[in-house]
C-alpha positions as CSV (number, residue, x, y, z in Angstrom):
1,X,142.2,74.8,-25.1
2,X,138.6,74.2,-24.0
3,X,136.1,73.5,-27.0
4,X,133.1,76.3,-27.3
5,X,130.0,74.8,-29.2
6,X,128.1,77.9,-30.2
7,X,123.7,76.9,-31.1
8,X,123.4,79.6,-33.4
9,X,119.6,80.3,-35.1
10,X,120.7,77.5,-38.0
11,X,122.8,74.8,-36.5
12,X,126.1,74.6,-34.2
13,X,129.4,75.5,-34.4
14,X,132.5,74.6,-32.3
15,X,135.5,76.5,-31.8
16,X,138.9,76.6,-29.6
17,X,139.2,79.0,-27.5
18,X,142.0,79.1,-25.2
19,X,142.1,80.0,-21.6
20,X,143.0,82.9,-22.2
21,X,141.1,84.3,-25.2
22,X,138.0,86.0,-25.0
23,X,135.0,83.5,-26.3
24,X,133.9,86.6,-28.9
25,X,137.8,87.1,-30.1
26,X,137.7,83.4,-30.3
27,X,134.2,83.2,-32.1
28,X,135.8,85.8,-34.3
29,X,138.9,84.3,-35.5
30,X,136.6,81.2,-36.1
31,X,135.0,83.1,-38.6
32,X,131.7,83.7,-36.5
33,X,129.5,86.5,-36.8
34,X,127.8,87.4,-33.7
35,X,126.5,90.4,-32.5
36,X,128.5,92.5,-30.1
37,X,129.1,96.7,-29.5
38,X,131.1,97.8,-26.3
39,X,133.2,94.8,-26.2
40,X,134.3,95.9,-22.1
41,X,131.2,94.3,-20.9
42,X,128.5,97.1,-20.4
43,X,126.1,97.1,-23.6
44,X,125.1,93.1,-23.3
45,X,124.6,93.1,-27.1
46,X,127.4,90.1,-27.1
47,X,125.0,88.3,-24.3
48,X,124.8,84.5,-24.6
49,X,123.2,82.2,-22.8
50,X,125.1,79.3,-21.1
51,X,123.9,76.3,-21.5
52,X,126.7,73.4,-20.5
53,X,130.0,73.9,-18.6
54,X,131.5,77.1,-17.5
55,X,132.6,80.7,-18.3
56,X,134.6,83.0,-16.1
57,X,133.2,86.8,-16.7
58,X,134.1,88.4,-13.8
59,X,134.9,91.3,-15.9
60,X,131.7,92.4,-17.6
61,X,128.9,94.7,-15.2
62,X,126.2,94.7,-17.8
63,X,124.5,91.8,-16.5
64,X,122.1,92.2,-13.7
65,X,122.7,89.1,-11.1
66,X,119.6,87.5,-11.8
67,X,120.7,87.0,-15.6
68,X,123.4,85.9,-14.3
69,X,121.9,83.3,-12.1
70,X,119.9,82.8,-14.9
71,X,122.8,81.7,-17.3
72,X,123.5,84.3,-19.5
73,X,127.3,85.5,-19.9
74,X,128.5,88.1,-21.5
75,X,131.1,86.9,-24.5
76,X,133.6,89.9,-24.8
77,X,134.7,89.6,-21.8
78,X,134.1,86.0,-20.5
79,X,137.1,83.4,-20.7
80,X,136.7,79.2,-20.6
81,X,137.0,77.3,-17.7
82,X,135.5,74.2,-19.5
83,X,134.5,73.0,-23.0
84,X,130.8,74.6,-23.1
85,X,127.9,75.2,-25.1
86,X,126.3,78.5,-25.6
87,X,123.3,79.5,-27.3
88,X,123.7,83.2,-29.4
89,X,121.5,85.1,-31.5
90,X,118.5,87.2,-31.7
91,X,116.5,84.9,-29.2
92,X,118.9,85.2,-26.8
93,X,118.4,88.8,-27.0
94,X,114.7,89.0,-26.5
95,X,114.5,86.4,-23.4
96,X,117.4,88.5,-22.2
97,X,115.3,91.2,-22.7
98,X,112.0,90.3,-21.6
99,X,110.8,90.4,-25.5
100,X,108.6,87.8,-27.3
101,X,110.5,87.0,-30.5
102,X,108.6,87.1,-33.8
């Protein structure tokens, strides 16, 4: 089990997610709300942005190589290789984006 420590817009939250376990399942059972659509990887509405340790998300295509150089991971379909810390939310989305958040 690998500990996830999710920044969320109002404080942090840690969860176990096992090695197996999708973080976003894990998030779920945790009783985190995040957002999310496609769950196989394409939409990047579950995007996150890693900020300490690692993620292994071989399986998602939404992300363009650059994001992914740039940290972001996508959460339905990345497993734990380490305990990390990602930040989540509507911010994420915008940078992601390109969008100035409001």
């Amino acid at each position: 089990m690998y500990d996830v420590t999710f920044h969320l817009e109002d404080g942090t939250e840690t969860v176990a997610v096992g090695p197996d376990e999708y973080v976003l399942d894990a998030a779920e059972r945790a009783g985190l709300e995040l957002p999310h659509s496609c769950r196989n990887g394409m939409c990047t509405s579950c995007a996150g942005e890693l900020l300490e340790g690692e993620l292994d998300g071989r399986e998602g295509t939404g992300l363009t190589p650059e994001q992914e150089d740039d940290g972001y991971v996508l959460l339905c379909c990345s497993y734990p290789r380490a305990d990390s810390e990602i930040r989540v939310g509507e911010r994420v989305q915008n940078d992601l984006l390109g969008l100035d958040a409001f």
